[in-house]
mmCIF entry with sequence, helices, sheets and N, C-alpha, C, O atoms, coordinates in Angstrom:
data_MODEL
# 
_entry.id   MODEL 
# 
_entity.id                         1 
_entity.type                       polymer 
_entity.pdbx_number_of_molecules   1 
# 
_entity_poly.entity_id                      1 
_entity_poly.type                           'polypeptide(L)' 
_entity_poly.nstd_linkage                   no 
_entity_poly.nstd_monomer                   no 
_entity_poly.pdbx_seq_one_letter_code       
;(UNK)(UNK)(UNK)(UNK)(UNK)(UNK)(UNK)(UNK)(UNK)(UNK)(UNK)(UNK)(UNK)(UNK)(UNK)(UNK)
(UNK)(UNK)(UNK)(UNK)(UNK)(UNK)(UNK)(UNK)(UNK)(UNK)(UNK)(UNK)(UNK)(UNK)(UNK)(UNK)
(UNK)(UNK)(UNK)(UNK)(UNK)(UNK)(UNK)(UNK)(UNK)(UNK)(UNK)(UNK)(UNK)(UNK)(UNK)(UNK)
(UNK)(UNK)(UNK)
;
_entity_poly.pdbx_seq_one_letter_code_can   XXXXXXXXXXXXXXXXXXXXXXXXXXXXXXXXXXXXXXXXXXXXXXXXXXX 
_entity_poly.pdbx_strand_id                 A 
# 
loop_
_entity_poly_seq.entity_id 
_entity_poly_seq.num 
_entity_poly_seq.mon_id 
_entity_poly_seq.hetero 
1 1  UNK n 
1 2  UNK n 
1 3  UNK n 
1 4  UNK n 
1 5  UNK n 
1 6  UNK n 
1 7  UNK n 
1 8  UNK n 
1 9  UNK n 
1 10 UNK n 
1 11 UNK n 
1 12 UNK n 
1 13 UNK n 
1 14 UNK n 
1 15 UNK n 
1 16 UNK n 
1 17 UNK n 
1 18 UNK n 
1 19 UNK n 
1 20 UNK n 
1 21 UNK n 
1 22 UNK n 
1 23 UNK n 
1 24 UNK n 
1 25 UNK n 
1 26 UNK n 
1 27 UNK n 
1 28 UNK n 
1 29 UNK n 
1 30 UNK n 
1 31 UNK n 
1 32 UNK n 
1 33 UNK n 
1 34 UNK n 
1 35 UNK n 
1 36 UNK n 
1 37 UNK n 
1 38 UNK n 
1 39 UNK n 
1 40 UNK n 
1 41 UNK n 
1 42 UNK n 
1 43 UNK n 
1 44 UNK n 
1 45 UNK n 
1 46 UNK n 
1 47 UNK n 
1 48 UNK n 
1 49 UNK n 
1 50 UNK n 
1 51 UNK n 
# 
_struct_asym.id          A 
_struct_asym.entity_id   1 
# 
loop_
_struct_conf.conf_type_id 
_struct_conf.id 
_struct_conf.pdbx_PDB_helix_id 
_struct_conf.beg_label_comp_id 
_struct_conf.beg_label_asym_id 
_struct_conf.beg_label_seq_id 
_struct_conf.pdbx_beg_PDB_ins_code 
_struct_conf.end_label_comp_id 
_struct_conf.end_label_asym_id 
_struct_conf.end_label_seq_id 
_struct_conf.pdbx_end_PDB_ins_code 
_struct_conf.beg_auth_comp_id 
_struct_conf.beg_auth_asym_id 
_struct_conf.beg_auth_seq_id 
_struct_conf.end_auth_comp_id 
_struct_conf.end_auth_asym_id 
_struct_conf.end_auth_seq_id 
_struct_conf.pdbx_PDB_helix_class 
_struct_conf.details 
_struct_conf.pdbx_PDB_helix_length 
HELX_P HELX_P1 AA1 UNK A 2  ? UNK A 4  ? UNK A 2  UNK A 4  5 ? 3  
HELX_P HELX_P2 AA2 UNK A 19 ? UNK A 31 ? UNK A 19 UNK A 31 1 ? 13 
HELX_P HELX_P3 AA3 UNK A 35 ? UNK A 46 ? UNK A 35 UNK A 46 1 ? 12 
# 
_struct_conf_type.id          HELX_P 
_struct_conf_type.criteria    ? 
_struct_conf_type.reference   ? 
# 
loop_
_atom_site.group_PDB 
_atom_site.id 
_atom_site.type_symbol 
_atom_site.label_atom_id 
_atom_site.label_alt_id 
_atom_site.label_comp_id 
_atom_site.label_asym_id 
_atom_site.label_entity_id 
_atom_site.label_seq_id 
_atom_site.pdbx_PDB_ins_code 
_atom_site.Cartn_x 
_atom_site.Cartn_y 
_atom_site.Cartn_z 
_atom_site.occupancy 
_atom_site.B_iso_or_equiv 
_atom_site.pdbx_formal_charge 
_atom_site.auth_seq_id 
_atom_site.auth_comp_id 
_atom_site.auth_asym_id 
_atom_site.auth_atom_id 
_atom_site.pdbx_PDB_model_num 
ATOM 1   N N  . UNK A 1 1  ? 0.825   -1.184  0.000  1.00 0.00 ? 1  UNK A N  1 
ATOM 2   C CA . UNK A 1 1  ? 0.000   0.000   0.000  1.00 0.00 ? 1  UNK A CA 1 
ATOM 3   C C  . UNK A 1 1  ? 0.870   1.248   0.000  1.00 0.00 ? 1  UNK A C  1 
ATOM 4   O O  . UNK A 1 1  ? 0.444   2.297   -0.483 1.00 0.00 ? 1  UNK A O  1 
ATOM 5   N N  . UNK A 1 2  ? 2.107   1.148   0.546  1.00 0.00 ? 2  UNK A N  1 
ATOM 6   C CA . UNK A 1 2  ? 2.773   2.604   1.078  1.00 0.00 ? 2  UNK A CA 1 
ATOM 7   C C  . UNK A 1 2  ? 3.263   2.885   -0.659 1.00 0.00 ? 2  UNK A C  1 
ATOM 8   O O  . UNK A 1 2  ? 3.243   4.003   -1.175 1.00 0.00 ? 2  UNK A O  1 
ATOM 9   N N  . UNK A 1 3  ? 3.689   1.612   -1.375 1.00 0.00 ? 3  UNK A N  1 
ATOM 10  C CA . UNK A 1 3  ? 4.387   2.098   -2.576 1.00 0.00 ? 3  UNK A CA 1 
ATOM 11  C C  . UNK A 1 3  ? 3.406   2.366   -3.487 1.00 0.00 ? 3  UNK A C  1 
ATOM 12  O O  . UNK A 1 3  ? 3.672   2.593   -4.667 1.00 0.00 ? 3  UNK A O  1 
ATOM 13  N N  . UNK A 1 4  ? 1.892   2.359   -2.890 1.00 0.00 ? 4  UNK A N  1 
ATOM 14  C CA . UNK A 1 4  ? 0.709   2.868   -4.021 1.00 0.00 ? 4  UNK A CA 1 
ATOM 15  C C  . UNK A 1 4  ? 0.473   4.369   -2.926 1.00 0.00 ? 4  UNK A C  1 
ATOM 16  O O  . UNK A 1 4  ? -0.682  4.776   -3.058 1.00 0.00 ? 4  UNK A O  1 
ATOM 17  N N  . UNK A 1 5  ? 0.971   4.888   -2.319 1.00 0.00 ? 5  UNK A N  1 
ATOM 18  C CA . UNK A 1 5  ? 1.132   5.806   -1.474 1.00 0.00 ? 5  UNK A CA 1 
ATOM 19  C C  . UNK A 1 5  ? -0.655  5.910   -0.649 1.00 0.00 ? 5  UNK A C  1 
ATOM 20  O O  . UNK A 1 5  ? -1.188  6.969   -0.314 1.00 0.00 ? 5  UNK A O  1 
ATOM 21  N N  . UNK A 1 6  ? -1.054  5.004   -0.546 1.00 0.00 ? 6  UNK A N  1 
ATOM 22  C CA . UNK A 1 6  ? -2.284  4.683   0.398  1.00 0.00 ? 6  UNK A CA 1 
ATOM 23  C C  . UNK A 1 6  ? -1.870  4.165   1.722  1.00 0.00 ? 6  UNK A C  1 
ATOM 24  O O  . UNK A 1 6  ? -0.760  3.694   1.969  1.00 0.00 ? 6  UNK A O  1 
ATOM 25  N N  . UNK A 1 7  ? -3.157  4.328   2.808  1.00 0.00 ? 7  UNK A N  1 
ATOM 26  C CA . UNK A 1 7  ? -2.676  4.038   3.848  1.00 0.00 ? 7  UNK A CA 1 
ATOM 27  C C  . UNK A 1 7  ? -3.767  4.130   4.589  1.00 0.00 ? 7  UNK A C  1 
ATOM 28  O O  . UNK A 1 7  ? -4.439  5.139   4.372  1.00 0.00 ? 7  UNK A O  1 
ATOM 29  N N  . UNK A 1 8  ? -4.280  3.172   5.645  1.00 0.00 ? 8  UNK A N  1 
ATOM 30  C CA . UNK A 1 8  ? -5.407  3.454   6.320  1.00 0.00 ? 8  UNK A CA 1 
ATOM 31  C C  . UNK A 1 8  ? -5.369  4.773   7.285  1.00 0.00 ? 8  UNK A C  1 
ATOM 32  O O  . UNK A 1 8  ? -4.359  5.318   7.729  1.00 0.00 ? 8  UNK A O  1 
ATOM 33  N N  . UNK A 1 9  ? -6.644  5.120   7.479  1.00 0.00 ? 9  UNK A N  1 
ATOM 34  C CA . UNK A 1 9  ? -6.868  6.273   8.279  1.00 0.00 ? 9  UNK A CA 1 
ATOM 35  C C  . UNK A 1 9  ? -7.332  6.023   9.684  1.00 0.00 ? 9  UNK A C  1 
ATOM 36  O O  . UNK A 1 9  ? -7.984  5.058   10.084 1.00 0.00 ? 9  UNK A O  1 
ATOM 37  N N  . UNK A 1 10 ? -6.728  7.417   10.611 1.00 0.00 ? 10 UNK A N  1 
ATOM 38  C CA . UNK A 1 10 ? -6.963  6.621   11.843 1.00 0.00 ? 10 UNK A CA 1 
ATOM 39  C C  . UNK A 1 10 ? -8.144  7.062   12.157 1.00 0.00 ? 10 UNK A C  1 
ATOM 40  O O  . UNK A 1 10 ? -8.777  8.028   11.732 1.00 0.00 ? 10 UNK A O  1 
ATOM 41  N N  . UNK A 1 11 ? -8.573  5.665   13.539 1.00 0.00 ? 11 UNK A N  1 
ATOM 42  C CA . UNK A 1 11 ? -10.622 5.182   13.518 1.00 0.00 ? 11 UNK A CA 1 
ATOM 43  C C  . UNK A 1 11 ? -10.305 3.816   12.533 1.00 0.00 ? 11 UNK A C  1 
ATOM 44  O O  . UNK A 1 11 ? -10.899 2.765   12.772 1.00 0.00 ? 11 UNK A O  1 
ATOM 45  N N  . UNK A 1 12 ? -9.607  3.886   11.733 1.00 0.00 ? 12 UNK A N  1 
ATOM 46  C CA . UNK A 1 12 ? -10.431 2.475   10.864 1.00 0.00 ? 12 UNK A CA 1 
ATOM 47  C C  . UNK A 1 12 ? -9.980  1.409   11.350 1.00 0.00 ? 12 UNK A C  1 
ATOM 48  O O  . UNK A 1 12 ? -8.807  1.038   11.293 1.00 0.00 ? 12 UNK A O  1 
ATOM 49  N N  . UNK A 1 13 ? -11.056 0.744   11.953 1.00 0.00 ? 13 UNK A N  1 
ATOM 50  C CA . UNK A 1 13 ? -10.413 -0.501  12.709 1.00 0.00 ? 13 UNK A CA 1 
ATOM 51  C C  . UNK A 1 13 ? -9.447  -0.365  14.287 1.00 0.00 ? 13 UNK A C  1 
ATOM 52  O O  . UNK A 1 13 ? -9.888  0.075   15.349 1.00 0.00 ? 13 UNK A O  1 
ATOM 53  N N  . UNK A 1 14 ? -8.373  -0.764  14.087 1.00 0.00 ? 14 UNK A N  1 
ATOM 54  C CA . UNK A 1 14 ? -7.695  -0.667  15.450 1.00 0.00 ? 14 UNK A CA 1 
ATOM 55  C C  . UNK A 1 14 ? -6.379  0.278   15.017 1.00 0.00 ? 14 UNK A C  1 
ATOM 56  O O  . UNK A 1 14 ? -5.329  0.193   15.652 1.00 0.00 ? 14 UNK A O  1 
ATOM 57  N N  . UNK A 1 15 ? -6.531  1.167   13.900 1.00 0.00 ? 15 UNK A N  1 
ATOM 58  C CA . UNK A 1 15 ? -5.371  1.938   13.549 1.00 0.00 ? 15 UNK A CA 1 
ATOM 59  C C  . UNK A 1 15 ? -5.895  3.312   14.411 1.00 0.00 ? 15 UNK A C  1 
ATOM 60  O O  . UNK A 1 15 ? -7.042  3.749   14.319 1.00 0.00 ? 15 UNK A O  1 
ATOM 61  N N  . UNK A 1 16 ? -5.007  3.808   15.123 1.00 0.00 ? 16 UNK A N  1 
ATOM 62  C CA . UNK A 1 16 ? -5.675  5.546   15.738 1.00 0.00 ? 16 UNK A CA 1 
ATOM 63  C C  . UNK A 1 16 ? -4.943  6.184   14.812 1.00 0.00 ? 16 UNK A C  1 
ATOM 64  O O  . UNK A 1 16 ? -4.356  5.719   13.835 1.00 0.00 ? 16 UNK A O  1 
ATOM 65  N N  . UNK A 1 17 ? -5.062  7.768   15.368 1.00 0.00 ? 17 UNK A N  1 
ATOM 66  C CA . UNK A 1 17 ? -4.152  8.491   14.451 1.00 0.00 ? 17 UNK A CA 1 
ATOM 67  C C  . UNK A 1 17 ? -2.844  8.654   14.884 1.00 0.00 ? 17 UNK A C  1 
ATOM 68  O O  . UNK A 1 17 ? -2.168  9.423   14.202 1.00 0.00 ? 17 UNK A O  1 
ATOM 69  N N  . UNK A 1 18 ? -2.115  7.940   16.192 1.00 0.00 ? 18 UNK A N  1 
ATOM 70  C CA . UNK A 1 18 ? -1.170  8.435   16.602 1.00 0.00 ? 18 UNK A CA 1 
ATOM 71  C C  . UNK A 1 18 ? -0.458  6.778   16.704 1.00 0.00 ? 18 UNK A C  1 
ATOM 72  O O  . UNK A 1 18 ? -0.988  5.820   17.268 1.00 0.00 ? 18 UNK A O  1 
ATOM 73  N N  . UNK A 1 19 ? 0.883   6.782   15.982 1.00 0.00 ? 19 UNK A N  1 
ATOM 74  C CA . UNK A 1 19 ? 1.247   5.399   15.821 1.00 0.00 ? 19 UNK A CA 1 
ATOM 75  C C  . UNK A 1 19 ? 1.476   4.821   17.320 1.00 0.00 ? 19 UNK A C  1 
ATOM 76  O O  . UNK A 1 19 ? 1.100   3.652   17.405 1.00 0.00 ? 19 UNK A O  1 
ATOM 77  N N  . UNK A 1 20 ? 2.185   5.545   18.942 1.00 0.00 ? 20 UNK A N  1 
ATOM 78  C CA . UNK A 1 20 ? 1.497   4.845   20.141 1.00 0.00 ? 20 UNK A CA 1 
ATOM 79  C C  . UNK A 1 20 ? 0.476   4.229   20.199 1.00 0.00 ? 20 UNK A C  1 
ATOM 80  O O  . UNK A 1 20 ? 0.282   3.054   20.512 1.00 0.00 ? 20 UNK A O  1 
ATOM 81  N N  . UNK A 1 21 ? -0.371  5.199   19.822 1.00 0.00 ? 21 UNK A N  1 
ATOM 82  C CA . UNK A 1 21 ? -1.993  4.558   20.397 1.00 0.00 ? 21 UNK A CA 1 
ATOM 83  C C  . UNK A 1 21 ? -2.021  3.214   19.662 1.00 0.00 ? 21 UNK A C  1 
ATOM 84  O O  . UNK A 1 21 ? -2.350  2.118   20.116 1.00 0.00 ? 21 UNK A O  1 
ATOM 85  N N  . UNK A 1 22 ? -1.537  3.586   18.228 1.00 0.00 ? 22 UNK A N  1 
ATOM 86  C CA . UNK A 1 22 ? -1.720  2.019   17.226 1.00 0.00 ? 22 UNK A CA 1 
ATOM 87  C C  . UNK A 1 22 ? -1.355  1.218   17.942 1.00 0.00 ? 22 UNK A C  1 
ATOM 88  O O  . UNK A 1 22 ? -2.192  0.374   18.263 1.00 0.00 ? 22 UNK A O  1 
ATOM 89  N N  . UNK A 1 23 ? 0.161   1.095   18.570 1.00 0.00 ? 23 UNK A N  1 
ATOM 90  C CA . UNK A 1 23 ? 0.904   0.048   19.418 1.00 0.00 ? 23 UNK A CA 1 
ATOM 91  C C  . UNK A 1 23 ? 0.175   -0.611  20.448 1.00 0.00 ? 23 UNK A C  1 
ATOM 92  O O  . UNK A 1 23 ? 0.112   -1.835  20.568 1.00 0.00 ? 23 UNK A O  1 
ATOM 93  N N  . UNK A 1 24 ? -0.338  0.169   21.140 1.00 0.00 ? 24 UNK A N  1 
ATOM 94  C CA . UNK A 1 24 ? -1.588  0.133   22.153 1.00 0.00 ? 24 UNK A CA 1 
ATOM 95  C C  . UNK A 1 24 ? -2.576  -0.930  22.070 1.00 0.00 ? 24 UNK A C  1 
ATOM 96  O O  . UNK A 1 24 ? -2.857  -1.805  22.889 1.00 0.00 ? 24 UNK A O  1 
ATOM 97  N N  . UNK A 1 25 ? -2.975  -0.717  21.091 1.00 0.00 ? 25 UNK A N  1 
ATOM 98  C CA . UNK A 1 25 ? -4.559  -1.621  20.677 1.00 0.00 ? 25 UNK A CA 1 
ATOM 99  C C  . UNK A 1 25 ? -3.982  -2.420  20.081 1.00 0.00 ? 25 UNK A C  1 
ATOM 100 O O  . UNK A 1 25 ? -4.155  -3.419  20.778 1.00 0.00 ? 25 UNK A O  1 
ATOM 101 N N  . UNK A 1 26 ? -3.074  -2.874  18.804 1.00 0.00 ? 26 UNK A N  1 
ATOM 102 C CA . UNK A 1 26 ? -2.467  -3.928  19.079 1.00 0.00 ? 26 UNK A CA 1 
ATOM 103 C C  . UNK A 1 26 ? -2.108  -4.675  20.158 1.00 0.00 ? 26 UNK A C  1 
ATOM 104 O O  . UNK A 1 26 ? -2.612  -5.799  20.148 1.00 0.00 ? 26 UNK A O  1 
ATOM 105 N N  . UNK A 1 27 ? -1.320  -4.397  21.199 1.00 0.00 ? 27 UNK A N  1 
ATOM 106 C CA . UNK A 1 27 ? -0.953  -4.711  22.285 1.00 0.00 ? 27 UNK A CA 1 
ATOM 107 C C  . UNK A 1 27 ? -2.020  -5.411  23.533 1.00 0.00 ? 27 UNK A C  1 
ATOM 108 O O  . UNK A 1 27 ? -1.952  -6.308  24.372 1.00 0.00 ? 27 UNK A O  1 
ATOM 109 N N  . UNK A 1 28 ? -3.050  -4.357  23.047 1.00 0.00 ? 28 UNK A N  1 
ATOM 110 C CA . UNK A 1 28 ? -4.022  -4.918  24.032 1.00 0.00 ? 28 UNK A CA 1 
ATOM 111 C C  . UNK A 1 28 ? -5.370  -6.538  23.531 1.00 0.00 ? 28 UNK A C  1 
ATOM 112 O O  . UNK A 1 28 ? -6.072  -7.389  24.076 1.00 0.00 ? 28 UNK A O  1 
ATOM 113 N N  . UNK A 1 29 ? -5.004  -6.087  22.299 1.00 0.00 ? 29 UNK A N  1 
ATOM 114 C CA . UNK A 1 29 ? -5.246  -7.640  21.824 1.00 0.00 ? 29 UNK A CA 1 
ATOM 115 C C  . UNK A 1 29 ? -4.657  -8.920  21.529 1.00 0.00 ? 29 UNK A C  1 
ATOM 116 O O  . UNK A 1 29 ? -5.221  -9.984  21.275 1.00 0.00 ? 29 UNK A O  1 
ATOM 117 N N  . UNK A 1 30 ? -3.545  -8.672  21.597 1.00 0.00 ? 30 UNK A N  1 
ATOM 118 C CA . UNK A 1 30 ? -2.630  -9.755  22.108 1.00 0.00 ? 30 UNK A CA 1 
ATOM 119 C C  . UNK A 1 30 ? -3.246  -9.702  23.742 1.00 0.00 ? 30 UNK A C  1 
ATOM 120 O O  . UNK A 1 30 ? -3.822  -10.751 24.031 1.00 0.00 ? 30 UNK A O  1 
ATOM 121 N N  . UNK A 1 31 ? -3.235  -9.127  24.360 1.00 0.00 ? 31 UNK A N  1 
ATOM 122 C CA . UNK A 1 31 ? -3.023  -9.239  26.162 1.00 0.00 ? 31 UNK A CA 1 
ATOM 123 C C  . UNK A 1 31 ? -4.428  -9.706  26.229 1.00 0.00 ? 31 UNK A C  1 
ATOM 124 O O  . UNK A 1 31 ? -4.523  -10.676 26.981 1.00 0.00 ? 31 UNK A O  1 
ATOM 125 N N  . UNK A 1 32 ? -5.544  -9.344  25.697 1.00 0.00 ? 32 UNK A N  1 
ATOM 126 C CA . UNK A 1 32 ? -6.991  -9.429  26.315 1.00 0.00 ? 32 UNK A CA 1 
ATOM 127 C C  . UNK A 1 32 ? -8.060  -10.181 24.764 1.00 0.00 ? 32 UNK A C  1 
ATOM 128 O O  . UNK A 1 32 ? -8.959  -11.021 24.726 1.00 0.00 ? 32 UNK A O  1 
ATOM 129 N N  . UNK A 1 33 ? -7.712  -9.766  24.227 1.00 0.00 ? 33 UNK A N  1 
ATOM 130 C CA . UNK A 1 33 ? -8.321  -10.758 22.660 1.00 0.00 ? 33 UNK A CA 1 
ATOM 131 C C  . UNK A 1 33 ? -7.828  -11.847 22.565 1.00 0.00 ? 33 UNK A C  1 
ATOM 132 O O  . UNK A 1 33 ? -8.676  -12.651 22.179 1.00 0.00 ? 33 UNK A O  1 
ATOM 133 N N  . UNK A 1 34 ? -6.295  -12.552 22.821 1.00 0.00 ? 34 UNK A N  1 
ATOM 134 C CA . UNK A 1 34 ? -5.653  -13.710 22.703 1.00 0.00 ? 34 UNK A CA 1 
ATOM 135 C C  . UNK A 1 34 ? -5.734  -14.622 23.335 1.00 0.00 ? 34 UNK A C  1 
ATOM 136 O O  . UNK A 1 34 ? -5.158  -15.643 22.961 1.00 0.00 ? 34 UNK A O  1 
ATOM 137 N N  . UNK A 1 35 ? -6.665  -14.607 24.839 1.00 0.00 ? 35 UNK A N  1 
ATOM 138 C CA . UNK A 1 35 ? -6.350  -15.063 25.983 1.00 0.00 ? 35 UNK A CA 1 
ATOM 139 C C  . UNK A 1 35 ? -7.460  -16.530 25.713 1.00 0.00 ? 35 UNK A C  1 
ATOM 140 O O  . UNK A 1 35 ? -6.997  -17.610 26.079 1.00 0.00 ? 35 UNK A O  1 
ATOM 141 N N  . UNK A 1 36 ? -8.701  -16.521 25.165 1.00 0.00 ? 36 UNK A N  1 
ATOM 142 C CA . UNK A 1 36 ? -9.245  -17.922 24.632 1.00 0.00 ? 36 UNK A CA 1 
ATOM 143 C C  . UNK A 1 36 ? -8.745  -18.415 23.593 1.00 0.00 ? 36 UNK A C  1 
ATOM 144 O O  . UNK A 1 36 ? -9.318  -19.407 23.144 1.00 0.00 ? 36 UNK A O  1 
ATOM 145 N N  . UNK A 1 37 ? -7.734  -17.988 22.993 1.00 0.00 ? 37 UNK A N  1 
ATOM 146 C CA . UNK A 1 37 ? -6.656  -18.650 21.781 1.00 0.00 ? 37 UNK A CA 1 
ATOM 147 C C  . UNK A 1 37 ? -5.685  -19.233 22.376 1.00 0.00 ? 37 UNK A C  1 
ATOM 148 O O  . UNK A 1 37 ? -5.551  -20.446 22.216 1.00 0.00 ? 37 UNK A O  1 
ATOM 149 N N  . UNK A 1 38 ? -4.979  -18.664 23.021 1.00 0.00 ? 38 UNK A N  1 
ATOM 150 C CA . UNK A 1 38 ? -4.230  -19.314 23.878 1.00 0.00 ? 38 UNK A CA 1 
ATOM 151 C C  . UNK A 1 38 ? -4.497  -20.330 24.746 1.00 0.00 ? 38 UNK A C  1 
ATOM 152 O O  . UNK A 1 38 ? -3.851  -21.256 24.255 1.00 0.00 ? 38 UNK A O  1 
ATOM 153 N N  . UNK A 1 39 ? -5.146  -20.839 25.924 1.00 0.00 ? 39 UNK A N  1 
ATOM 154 C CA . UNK A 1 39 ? -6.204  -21.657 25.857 1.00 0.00 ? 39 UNK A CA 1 
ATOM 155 C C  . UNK A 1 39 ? -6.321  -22.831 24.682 1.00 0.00 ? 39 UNK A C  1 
ATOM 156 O O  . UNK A 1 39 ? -5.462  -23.696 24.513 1.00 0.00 ? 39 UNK A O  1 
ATOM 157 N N  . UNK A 1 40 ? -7.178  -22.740 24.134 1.00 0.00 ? 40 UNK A N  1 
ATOM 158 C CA . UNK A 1 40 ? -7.293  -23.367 23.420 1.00 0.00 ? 40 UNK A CA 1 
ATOM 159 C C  . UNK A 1 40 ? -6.074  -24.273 22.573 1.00 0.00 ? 40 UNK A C  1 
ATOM 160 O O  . UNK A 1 40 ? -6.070  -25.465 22.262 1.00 0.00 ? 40 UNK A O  1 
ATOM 161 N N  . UNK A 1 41 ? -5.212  -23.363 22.376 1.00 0.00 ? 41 UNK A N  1 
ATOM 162 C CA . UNK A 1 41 ? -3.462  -24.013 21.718 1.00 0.00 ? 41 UNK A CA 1 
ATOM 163 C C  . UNK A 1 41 ? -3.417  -24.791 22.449 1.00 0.00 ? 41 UNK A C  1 
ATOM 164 O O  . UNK A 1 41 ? -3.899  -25.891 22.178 1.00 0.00 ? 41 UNK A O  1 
ATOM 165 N N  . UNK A 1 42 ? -2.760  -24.522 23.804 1.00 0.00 ? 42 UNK A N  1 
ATOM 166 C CA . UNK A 1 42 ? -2.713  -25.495 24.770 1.00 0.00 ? 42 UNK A CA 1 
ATOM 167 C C  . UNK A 1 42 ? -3.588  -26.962 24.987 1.00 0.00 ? 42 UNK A C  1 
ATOM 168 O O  . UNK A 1 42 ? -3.223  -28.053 25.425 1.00 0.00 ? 42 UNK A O  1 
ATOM 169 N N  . UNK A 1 43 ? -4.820  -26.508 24.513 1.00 0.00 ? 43 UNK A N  1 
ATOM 170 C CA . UNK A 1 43 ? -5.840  -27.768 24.554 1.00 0.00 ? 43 UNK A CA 1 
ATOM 171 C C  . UNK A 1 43 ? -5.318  -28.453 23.792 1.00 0.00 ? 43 UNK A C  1 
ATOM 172 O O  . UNK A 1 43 ? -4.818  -29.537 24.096 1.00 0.00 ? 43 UNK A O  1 
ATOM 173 N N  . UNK A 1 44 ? -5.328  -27.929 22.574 1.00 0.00 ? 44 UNK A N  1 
ATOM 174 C CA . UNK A 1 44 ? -4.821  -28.993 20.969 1.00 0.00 ? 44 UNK A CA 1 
ATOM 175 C C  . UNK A 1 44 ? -3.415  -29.703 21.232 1.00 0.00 ? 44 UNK A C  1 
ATOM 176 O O  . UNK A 1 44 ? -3.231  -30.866 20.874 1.00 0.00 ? 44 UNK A O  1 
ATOM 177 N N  . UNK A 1 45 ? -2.372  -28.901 21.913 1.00 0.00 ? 45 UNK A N  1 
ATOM 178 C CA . UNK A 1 45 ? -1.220  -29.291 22.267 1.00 0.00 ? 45 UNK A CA 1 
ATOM 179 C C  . UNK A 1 45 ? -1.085  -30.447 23.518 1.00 0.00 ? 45 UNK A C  1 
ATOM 180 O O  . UNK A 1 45 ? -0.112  -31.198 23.581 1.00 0.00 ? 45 UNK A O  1 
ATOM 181 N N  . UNK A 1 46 ? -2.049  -30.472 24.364 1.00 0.00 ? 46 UNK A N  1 
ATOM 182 C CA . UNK A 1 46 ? -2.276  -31.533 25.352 1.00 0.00 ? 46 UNK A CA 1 
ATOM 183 C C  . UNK A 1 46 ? -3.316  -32.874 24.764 1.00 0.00 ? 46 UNK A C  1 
ATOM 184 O O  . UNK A 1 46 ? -3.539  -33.893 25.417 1.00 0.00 ? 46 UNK A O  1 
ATOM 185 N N  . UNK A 1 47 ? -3.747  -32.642 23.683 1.00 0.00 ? 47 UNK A N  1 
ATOM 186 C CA . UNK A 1 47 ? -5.161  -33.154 22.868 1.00 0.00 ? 47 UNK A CA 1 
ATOM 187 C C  . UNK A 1 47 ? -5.958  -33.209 23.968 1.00 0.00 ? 47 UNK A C  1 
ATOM 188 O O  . UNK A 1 47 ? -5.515  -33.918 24.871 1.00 0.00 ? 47 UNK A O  1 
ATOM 189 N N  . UNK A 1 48 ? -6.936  -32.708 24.153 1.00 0.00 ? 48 UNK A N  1 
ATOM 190 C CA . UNK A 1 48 ? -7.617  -32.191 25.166 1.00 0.00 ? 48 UNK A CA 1 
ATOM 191 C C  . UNK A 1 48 ? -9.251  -31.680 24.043 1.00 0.00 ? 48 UNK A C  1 
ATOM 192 O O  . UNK A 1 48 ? -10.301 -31.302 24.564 1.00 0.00 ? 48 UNK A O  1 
ATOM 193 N N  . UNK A 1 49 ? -9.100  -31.777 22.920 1.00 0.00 ? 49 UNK A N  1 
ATOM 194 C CA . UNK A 1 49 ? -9.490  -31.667 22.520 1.00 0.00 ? 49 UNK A CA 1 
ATOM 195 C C  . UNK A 1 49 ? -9.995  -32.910 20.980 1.00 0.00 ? 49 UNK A C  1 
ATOM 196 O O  . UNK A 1 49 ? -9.240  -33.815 20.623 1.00 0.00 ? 49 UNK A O  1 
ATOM 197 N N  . UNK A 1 50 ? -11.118 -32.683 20.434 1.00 0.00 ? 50 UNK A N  1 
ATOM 198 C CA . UNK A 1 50 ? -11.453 -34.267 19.662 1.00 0.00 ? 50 UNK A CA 1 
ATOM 199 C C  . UNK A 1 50 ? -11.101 -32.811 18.342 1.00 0.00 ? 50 UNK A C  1 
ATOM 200 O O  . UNK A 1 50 ? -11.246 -31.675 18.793 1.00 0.00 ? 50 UNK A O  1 
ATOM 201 N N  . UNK A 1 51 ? -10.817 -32.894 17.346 1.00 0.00 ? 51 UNK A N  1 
ATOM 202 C CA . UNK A 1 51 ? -10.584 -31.946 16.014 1.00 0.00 ? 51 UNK A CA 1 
ATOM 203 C C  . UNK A 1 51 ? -11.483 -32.785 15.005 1.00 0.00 ? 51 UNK A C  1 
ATOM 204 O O  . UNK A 1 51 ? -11.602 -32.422 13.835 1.00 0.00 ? 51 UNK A O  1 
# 
């Protein structure tokens, strides 16, 4: 996108306008969005689970 000189705007999605804040909400979905994924890995990795 950058070499078609486009680029999302911040609000869209989890991009803000300030590349911190971006880091941020990334960050916080790893920490608080990931946490039944993780979980779950572990299940598949113990088979704990039928697939």
């Amino acid at each position: 996108m950058s070499m078609l000189d486009r680029s999302f705007p911040g609000g869209d999605g989890i991009i803000q306008d300030d590349i911190e804040d971006t880091i941020k909400s990334i960050g916080y979905v790893g920490r608080v969005g990931m946490k039944e994924t993780d979980l779950e890995i572990l299940n598949i990795m113990m088979d704990q689970v039928q697939l």
